[in-house]
C-alpha positions as CSV (number, residue, x, y, z in Angstrom):
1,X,118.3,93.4,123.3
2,X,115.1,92.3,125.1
3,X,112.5,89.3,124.7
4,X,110.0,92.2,123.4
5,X,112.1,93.1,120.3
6,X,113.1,89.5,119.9
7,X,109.2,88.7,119.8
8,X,109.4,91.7,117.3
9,X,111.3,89.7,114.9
10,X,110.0,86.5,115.4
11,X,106.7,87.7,114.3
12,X,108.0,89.7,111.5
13,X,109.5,86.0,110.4
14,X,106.7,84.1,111.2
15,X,104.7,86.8,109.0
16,X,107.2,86.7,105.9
17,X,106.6,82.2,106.0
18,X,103.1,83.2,105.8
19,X,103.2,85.4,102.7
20,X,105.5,83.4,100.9
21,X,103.4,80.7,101.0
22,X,100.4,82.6,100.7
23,X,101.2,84.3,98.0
24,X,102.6,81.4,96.2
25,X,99.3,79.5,96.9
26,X,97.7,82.4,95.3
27,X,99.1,82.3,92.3
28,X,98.9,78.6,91.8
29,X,94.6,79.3,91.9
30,X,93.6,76.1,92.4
31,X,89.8,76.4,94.1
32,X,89.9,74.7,97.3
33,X,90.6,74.9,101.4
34,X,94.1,75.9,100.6
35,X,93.3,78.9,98.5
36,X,91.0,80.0,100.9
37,X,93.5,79.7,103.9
38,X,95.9,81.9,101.5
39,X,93.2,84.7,101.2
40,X,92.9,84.4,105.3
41,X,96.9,84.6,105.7
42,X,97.4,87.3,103.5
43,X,95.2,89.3,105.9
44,X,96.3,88.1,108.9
45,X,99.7,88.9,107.6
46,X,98.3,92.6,106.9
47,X,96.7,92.8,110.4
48,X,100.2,91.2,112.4
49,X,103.5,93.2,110.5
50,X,102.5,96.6,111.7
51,X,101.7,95.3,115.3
52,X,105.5,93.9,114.8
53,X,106.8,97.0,113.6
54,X,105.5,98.9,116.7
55,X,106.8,96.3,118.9
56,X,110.1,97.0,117.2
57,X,110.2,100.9,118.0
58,X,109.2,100.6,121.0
59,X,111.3,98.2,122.7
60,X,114.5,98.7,120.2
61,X,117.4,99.7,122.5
């Protein structure tokens, strides 16, 4: 196991925080800064988990 595939996973954590509490924001649909950043996270969290995935193929022992 290498710091590349740990980085892998890390992200792929860091990304599920994200859409927890993006998607928990969402729901909730109070107007406001924080639904906004939700709407940003959710595709940031789109844009990141397949860049993690890739990591995780190619640097997966």
């Amino acid at each position: 196991m290498n710091v590349q595939m740990w980085a892998g996973v890390f992200g792929l954590v860091v990304c599920a925080i994200f859409a927890f509490t993006s998607i928990r924001e969402l729901r909730r649909n109070v107007p406001g800064h924080a639904l906004n950043a939700a709407k940003i996270h959710i595709g940031m969290v789109a844009l990141f988990v397949p860049f993690c995935i890739w990591i995780l193929i190619a640097y997966a022992p």
